[in-house]
N, C-alpha and C positions, 0 to 999 in steps of 0.2 A: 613256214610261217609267212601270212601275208597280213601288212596294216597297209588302209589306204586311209585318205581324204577326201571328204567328200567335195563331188564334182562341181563346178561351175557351168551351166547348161551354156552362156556364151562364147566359153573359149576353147577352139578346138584341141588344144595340147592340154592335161591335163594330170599335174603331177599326183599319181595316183599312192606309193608309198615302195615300201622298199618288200622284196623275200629273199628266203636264205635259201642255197639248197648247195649238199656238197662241199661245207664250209665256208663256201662264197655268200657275199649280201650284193644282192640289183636291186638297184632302183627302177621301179615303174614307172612309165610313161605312158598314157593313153595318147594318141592321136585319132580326134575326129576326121574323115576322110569323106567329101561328097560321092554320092554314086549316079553317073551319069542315069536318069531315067529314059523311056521312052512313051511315047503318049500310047494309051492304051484304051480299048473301049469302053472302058468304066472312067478312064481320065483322058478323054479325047486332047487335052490342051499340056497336058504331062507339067502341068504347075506346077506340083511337089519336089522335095529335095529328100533323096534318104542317106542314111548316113553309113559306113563302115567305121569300126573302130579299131585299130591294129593298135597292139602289145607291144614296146617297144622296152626290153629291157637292157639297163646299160651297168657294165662291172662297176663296185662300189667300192669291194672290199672282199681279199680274199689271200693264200698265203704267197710269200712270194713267187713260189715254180707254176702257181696259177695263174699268178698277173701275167709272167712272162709268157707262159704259152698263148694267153688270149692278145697277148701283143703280137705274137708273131704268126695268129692262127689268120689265114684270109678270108675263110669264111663266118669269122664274127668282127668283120670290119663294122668299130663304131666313129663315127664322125669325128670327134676330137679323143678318145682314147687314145693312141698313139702319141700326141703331144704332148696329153695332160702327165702319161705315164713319165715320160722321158723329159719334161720339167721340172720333175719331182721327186723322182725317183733316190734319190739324194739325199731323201729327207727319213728311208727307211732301210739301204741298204747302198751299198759300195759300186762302184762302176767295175773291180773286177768281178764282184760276186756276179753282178749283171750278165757281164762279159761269159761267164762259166758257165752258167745256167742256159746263156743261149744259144752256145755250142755245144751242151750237154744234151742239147732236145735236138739236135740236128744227125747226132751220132747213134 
């Protein structure tokens, strides 16, 4: 399932809306991205700006042996994930269960 909102043409970060998938909920984020041009014979002066737009989704919500594993997975490092998880965590589950869980995904 995906809902967004609609975009703002001036700002390049654009909170787009949240999907589910595999029990987990992410949040979307668009990022506008410049793309270097180069002048070309029909734009000898390469005036224009084009744009990329990369997908950037961040875990929202999902059960806990999912949180844990995308905390300690290194290939979905998200920017403050890590901190946000382990400031809070507190707030839905135990430091041993924590503890359990993340030696149970190592073994």
């Amino acid at each position: 399932m995906i809902s967004h909102k609609s975009p703002d043409p001036q700002n390049p970060v654009q909170e787009w809306g949240e999907e589910s998938e595999d029990g987990a909920v992410y949040g979307i984020t668009l990022h506008r991205v410049p793309v270097p041009s180069s002048p070309s014979r029909s734009n000898p002066s390469g005036a224009f700006v084009q744009y990329r737009t990369n997908k950037v989704r961040r875990l929202k919500a999902a059960r806990l042996q999912m949180l844990v594993n995308h905390l300690l997975d290194a290939d979905r490092l998200e920017q403050d994930y890590g901190r946000i998880f382990l400031s809070t965590y507190r707030t839905f589950t135990s430091t041993a269960k924590l503890l359990e869980l993340t030696f149970q995904r190592d073994s």
